[in-house]
N, C-alpha and C positions, 0 to 999 in steps of 0.2 A: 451441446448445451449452449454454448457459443452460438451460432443460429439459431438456436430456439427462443434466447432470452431477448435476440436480436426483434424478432417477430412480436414475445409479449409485449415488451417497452416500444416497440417502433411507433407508438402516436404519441409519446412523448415526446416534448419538446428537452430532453437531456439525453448524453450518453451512457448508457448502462453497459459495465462491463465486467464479461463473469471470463476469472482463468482460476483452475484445478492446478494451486497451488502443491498438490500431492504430487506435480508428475513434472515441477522445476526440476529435480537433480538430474533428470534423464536429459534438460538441454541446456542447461547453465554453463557448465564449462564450455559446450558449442558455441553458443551465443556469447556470453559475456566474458571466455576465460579464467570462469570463476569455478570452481568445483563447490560444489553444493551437498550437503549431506541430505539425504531422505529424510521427508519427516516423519513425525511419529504422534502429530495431531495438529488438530487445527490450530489449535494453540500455540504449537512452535513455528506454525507457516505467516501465524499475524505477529509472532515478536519479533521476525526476521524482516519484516517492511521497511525499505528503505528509507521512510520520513514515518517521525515518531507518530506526527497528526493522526496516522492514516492505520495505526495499529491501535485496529478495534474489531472487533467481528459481534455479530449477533447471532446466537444458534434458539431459535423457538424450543418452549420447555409443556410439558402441559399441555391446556385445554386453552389456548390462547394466550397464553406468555412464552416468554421471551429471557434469555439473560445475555448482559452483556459483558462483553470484557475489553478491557482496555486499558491494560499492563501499564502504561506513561499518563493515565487519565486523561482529562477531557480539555487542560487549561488551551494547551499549544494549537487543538482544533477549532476550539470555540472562538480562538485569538488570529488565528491567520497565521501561524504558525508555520514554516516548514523546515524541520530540526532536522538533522542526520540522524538517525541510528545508528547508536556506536559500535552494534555487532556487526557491521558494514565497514572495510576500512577504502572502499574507492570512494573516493569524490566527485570523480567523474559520472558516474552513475547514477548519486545523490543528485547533483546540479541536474543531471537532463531530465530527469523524473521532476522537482520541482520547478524547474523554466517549463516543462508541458503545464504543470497545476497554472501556474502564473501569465499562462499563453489564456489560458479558461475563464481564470477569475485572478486580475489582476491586483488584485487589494493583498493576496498573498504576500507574507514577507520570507525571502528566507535570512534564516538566523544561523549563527556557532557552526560558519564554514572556515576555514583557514581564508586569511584574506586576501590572498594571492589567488583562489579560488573563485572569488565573487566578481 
């Protein structure tokens, strides 16, 4: 899916990036030392997002609609926002995930990190 999305979007001037958030617990603790519980829908994979902005998903409903959800609403993304998630307790993981947003589109702020942190 990863290649393939790679392929739709490729004359786009942005990066598109598709990961099968169902299949983190099988490398989280590898990668991050984190133990990861399986999820048990899309909707517990977008409340686990490490910056609150970015926990929102759209699932198509219908004959051309769409619903969205987005647990923390809209203010912190529309604002430039980039909050921790508080079911997250590393910081570390927080900060590299937002300094890459911030590497993209610099006008990003992050906010409510410990200030020893920043």
């Amino acid at each position: 899916m990863i290649q393939l999305a790679s392929q739709l979007f490729g004359d786009l001037d942005v990066t598109v990036e598709v990961r099968n958030q169902a299949r983190v617990h099988l490398w989280s603790e590898r990668r991050f030392g984190l133990l990861c519980l399986e999820l048990t829908s899309t909707r517990s994979g977008i409340d686990r997002f490490l910056i609150l902005a970015t926990c929102v998903g759209i699932t198509p409903v219908g004959s051309g609609g769409f619903e969205v959800y987005a647990p923390h609403g809209f203010s912190d993304l529309t604002g430039g926002l980039l909050r921790p998630n508080p079911v997250h307790r590393d910081q570390t993981l927080f900060l590299a995930k937002a300094r890459s947003y911030q590497a993209r589109w610099p006008w990003l702020q992050v906010v409510d990190v410990a200030p020893d942190q920043e």
